[in-house]
Kinemage of the C-alpha trace (Angstrom):
@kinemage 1
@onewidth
@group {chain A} dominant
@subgroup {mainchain}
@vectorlist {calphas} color= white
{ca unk a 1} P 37.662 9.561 14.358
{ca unk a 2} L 38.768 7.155 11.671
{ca unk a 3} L 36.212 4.937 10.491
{ca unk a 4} L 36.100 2.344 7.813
{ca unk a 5} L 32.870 3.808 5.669
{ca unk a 6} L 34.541 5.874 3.006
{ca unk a 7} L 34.026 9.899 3.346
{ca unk a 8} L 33.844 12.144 0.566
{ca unk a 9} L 37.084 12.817 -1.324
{ca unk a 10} L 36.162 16.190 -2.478
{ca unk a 11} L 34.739 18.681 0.830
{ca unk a 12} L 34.062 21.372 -1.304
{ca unk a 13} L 31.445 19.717 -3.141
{ca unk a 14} L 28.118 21.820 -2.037
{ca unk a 15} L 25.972 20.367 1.055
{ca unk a 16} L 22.697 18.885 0.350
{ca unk a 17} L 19.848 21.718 -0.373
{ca unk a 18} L 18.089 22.278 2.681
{ca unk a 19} L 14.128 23.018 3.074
{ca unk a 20} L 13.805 23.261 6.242
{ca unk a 21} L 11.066 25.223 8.503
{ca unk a 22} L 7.104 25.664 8.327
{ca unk a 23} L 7.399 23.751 4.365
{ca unk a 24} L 9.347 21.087 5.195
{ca unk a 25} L 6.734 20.332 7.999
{ca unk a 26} L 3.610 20.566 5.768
{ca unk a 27} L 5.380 18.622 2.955
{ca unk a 28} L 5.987 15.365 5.784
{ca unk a 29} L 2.151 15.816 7.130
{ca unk a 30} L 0.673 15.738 3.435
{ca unk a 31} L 2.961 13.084 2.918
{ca unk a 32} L 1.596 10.978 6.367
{ca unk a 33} L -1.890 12.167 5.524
{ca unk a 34} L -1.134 10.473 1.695
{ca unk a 35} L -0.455 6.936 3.370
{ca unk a 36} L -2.811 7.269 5.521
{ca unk a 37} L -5.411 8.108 2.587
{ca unk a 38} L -3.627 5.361 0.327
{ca unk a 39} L -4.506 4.897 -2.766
{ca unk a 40} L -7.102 7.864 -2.862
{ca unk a 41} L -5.555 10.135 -5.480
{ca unk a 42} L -6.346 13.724 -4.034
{ca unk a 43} L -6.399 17.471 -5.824
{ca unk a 44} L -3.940 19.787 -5.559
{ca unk a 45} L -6.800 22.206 -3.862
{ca unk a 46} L -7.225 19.415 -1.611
{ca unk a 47} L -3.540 19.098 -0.502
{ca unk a 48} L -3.233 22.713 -0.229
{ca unk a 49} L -6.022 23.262 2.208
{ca unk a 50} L -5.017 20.289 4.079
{ca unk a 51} L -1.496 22.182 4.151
{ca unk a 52} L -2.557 25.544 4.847
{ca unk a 53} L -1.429 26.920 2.144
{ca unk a 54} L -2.365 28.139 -1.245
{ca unk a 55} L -2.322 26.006 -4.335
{ca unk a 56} L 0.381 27.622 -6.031
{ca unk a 57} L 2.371 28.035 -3.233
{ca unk a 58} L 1.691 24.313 -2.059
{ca unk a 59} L 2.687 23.340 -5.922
{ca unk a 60} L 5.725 25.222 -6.147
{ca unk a 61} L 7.033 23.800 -2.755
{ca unk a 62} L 6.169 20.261 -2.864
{ca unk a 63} L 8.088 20.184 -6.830
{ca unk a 64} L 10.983 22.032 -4.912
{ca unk a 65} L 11.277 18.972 -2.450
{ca unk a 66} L 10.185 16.025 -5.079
{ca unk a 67} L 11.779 17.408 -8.394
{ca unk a 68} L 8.479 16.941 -9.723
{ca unk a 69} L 4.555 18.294 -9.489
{ca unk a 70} L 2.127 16.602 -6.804
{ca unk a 71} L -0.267 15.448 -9.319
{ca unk a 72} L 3.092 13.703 -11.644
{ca unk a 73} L 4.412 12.420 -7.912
{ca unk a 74} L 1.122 10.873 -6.741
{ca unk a 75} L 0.622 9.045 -10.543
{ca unk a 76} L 3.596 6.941 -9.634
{ca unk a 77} L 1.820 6.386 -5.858
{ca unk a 78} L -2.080 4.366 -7.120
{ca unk a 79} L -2.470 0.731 -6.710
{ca unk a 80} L -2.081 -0.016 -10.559
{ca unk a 81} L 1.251 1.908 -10.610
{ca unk a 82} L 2.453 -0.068 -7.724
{ca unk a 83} L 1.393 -3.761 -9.236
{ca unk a 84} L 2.919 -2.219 -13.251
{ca unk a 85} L 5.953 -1.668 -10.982
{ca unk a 86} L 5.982 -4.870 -9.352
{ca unk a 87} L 5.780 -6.961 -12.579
{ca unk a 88} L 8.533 -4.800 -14.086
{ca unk a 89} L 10.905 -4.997 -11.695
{ca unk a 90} L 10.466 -8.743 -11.522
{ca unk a 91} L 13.191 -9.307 -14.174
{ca unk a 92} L 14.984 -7.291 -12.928
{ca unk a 93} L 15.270 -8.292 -9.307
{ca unk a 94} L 15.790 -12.098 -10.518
{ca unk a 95} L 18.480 -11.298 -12.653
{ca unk a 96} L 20.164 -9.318 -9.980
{ca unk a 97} L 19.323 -12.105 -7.293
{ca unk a 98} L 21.389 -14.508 -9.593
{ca unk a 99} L 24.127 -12.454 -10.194
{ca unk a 100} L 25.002 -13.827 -6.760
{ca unk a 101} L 25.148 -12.122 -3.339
{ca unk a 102} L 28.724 -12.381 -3.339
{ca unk a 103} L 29.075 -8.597 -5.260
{ca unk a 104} L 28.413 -5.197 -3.047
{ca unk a 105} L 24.673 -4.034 -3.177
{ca unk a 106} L 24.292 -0.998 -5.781
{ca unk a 107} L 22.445 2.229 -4.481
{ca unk a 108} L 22.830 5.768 -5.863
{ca unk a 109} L 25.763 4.890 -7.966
{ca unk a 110} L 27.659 3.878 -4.706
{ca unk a 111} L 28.697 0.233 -3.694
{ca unk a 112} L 27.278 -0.695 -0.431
{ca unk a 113} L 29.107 -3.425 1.484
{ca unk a 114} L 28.618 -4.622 4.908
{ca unk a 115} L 30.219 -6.731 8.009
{ca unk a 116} L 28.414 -8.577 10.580
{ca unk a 117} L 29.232 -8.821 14.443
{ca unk a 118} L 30.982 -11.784 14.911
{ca unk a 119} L 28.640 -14.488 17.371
{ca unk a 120} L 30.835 -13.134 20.375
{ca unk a 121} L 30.247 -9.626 19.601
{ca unk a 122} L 26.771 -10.398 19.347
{ca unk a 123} L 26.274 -11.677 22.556
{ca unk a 124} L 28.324 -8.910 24.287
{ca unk a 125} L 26.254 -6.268 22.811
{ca unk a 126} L 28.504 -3.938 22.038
{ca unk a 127} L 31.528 -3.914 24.818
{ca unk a 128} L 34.579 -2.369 23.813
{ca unk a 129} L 33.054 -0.252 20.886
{ca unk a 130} L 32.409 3.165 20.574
{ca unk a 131} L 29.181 4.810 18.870
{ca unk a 132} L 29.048 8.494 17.581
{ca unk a 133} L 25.982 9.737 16.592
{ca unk a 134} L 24.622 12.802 15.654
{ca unk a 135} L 21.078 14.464 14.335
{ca unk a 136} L 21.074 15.418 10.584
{ca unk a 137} L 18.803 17.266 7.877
{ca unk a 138} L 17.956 14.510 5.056
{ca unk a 139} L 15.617 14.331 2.150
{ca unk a 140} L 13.331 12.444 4.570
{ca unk a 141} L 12.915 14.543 7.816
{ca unk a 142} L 15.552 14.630 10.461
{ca unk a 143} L 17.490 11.317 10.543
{ca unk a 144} L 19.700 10.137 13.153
{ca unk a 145} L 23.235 8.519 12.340
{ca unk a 146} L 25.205 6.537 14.251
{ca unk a 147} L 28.682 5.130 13.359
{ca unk a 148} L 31.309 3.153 15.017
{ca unk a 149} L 35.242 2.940 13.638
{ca unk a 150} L 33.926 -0.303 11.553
{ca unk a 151} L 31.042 1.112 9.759
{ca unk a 152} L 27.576 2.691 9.581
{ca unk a 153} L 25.730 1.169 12.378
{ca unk a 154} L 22.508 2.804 12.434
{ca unk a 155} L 20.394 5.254 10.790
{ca unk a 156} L 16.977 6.115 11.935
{ca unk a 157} L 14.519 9.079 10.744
{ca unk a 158} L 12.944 11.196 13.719
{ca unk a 159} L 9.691 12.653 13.805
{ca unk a 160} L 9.849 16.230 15.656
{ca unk a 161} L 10.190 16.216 19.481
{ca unk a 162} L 11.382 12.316 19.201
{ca unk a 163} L 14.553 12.373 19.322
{ca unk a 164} L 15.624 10.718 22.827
{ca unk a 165} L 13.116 8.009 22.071
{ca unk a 166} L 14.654 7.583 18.899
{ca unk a 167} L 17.865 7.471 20.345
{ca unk a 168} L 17.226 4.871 22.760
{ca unk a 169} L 15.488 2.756 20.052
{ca unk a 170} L 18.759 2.524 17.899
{ca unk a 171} L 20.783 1.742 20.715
{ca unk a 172} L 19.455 -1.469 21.009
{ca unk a 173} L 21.518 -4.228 21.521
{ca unk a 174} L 24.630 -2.080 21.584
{ca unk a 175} L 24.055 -1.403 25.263
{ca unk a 176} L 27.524 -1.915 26.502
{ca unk a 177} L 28.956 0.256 23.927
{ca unk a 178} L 30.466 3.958 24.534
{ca unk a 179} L 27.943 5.840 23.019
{ca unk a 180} L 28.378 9.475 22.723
{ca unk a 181} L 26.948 12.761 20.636
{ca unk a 182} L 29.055 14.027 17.791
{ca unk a 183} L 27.663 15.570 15.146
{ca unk a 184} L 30.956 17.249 13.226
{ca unk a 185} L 31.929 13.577 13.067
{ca unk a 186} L 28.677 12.081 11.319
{ca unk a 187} L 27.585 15.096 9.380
{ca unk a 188} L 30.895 14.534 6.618
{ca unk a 189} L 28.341 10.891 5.786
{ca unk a 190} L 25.289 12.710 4.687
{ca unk a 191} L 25.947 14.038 1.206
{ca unk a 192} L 27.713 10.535 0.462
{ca unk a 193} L 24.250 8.643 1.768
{ca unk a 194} L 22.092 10.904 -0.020
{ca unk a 195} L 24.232 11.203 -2.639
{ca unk a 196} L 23.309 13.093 -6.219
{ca unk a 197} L 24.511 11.001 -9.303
{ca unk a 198} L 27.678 11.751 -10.328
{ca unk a 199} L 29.050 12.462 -7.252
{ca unk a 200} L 30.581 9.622 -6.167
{ca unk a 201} L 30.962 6.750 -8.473
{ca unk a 202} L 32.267 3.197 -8.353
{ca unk a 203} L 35.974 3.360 -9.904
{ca unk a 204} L 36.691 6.860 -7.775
{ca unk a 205} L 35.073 5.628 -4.274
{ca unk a 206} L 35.563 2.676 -2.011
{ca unk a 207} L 32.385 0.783 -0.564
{ca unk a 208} L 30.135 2.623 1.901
{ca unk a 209} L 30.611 0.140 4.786
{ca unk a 210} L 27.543 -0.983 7.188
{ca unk a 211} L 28.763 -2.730 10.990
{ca unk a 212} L 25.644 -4.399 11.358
{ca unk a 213} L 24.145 -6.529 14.533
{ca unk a 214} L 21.377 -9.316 13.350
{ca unk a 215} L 20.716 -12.663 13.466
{ca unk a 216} L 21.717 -14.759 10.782
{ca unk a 217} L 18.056 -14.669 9.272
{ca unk a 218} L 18.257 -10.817 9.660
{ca unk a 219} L 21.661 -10.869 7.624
{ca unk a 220} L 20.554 -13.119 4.737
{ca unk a 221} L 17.079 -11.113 3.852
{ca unk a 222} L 19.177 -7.533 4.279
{ca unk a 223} L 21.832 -8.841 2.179
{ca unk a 224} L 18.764 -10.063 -0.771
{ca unk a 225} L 17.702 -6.232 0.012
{ca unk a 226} L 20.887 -4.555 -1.197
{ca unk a 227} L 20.510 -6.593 -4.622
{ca unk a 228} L 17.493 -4.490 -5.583
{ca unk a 229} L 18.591 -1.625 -7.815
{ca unk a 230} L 16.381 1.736 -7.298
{ca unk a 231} L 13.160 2.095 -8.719
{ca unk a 232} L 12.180 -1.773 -8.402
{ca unk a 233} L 9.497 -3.164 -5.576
{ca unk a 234} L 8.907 -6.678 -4.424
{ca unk a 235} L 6.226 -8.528 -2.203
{ca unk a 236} L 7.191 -10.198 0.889
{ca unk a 237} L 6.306 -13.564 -0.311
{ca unk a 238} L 8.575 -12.607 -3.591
{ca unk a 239} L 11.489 -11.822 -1.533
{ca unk a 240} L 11.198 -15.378 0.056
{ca unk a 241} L 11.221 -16.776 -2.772
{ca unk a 242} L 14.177 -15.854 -3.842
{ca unk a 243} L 15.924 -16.396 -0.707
{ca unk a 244} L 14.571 -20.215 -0.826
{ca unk a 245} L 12.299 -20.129 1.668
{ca unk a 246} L 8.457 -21.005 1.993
{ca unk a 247} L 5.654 -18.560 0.937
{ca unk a 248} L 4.486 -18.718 4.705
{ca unk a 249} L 8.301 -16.923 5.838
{ca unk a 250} L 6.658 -13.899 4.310
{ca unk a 251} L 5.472 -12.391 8.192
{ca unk a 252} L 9.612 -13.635 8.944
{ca unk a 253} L 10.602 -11.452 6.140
{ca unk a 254} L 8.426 -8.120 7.224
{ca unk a 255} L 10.047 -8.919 10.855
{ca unk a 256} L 13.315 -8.913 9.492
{ca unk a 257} L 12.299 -5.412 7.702
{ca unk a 258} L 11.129 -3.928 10.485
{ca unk a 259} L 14.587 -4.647 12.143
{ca unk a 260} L 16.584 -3.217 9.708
{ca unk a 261} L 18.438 -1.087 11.617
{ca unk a 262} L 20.194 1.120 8.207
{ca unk a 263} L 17.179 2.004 6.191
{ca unk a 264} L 17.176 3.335 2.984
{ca unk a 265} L 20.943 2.266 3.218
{ca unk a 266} L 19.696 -1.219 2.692
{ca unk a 267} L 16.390 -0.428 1.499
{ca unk a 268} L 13.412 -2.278 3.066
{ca unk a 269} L 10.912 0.920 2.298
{ca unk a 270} L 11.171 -1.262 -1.652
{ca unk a 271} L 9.006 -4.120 -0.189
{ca unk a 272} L 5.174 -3.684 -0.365
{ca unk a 273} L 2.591 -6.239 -0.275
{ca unk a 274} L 1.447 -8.327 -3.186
{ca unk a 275} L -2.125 -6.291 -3.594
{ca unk a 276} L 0.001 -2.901 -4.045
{ca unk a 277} L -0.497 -1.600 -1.369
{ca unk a 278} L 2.388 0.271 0.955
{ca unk a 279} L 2.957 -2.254 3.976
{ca unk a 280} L 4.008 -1.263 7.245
{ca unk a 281} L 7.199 0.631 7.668
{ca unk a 282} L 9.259 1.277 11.590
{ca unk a 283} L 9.878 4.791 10.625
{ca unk a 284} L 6.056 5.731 9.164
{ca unk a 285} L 4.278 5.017 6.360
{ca unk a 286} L 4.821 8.745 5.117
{ca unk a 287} L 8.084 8.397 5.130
{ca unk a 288} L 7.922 4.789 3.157
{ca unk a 289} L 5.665 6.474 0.563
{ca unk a 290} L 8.707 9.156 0.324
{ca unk a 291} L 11.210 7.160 -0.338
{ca unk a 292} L 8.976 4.898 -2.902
{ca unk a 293} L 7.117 7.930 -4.709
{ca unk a 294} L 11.418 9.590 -5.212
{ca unk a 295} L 12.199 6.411 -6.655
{ca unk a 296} L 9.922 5.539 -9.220
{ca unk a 297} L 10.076 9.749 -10.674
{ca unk a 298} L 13.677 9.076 -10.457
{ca unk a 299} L 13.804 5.448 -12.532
{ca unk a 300} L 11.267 6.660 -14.997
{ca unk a 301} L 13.559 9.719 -15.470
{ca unk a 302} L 16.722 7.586 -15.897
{ca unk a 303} L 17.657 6.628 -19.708
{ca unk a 304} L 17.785 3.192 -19.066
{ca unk a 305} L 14.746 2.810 -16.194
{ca unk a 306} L 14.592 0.450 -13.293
{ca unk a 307} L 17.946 -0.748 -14.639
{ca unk a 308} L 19.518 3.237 -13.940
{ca unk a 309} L 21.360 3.927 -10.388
{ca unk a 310} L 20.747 7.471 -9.067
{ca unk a 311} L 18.980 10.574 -9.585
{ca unk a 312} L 18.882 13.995 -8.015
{ca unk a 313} L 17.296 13.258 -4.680
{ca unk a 314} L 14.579 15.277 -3.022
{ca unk a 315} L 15.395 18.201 -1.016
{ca unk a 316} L 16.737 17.877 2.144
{ca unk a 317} L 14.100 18.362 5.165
{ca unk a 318} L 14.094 18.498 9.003
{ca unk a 319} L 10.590 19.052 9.488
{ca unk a 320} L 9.674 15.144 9.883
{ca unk a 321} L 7.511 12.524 9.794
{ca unk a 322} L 4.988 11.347 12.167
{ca unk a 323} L 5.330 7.353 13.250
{ca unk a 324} L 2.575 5.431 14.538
{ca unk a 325} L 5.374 4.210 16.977
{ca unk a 326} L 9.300 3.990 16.623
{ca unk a 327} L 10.515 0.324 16.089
């Protein structure tokens, strides 16, 4: 299938790493057990009982997935970290914010662009189109992909034995549409979505395109989402702000989140709440506290911080997340 999103241009560049199995598994329940704790700050003895494991084993497989020790991981992961973060990246995000929403959204060193169904499309939920999906080893658990001939139009990340209700979750609204399995077709978008730095870069690489179905209110706050460059976190009541609205649309703007039907693509899991704490997230607060905890190692690593695009990301995993309940 031809689509619009732009695959890689060089296929023998190596596949993401893959830690799959029994590790993968115990790295995604420490890492639900984490948010769960949140902002307790536990051993590494602690962790590795709770894994099953020994300490030094626990240690040497939880660096192999983060790129980093649990005790250097969970420093960026306390309350005060979270609230340093927010007031750095406050700069940052207005600067970006005023640059104009007009430019493609940065992330990983790739431009992100997206288009919208069109009112009529909207309504006819998908008639006419055709969906592949398929089921996909990423740095976050198993995700679940789904693109059309326009564009990325959903990406989801499935805790084990879910994957049917995940399925039907991210079919929503596209009910009409031809919707069919096909995994060799979605697989060649994984290394570019997860991408290392370095491998694909703005003057060598068209956008990575999103087809995305939302309101109009859905569209504005995911479009303020793809301004914020990796590493930075916002509050919900900071986010409307900059989109002009009142400090009450915060609960709109956490709706609008939790609809976001391309996480990490356009990357919700960077709004938390003003105390510091982690906020809800449709895929699991584990997962949320993944994606956050990568980002911060990887933006402190960078030579110019929160201002940097793209590290190496964490290694790939199919073992999963747990959700309190899919979206």
């Amino acid at each position: 299938m031809e689509t619009a999103a732009m695959l890689p241009k060089d296929e023998s560049r190596p596949a993401l790493p893959q830690s799959g199995g029994a590790d993968a598994a115990r790295i995604a329940r420490t890492l639900d057990r984490l948010a769960s704790r949140f902002p307790e700050q536990p051993s590494l003895a602690e962790l590795a009982v709770e894994a099953g494991v020994s300490a030094h084993h626990f240690q040497r497989m939880f660096t192999r997935w983060a790129g980093v020790s649990p005790k250097k991981f969970l420093q960026h992961l306390t309350l005060e970290a979270a609230k340093q973060r927010l007031r750095q990246s406050a700069s940052v995000l207005d600067a970006a914010y005023d640059a104009g929403l007009s430019g493609p959204g940065r992330l990983h060193d790739l431009f992100v662009t997206f288009e919208a169904t069109t009112p009529g499309e909207y309504k006819t939920r998908g008639e006419g189109l055709t969906i592949e999906y398929g089921f996909h080893d990423s740095p976050f658990g198993e995700c679940l992909l789904m693109v059309t001939a326009r564009g990325i139009c959903g990406l989801g990340f499935v805790a084990p034995g879910e994957r049917d209700a995940a399925l039907a979750v991210m079919s929503r609204g596209w009910e009409r549409a031809r919707i069919r399995r096909d995994d060799a077709a979605t697989v060649v978008y994984i290394p570019r979505i997860f991408a290392r730095p370095g491998e694909v870069r703005a003057h060598d690489a068209s956008p990575l395109r999103l087809f995305l179905r939302g309101s109009r209110f859905q569209l504005k706050v995911w479009q303020a989402l793809l301004t914020m460059p990796p590493g930075t976190l916002t509050t919900y009541q900071d986010l409307a702000r900059r989109l002009g609205l009142p400090r009450g649309a915060a609960r709109a703007i956490g709706n609008a989140n939790g609809a976001n039907p391309v996480p990490w693509l356009i990357p919700c899991h960077r709004v938390i709440r003003k105390t510091g704490a982690l906020g809800g997230y449709a895929w699991g607060e584990g997962c949320k506290m993944a994606m956050i905890g990568w980002e911060a190692v990887a933006a402190d690593a960078a030579p110019h911080g929160l201002s940097a695009q793209g590290s190496s990301p964490p290694q790939a995993m199919n073992g999963g997340f747990s959700k309190p309940g899919l979206p």
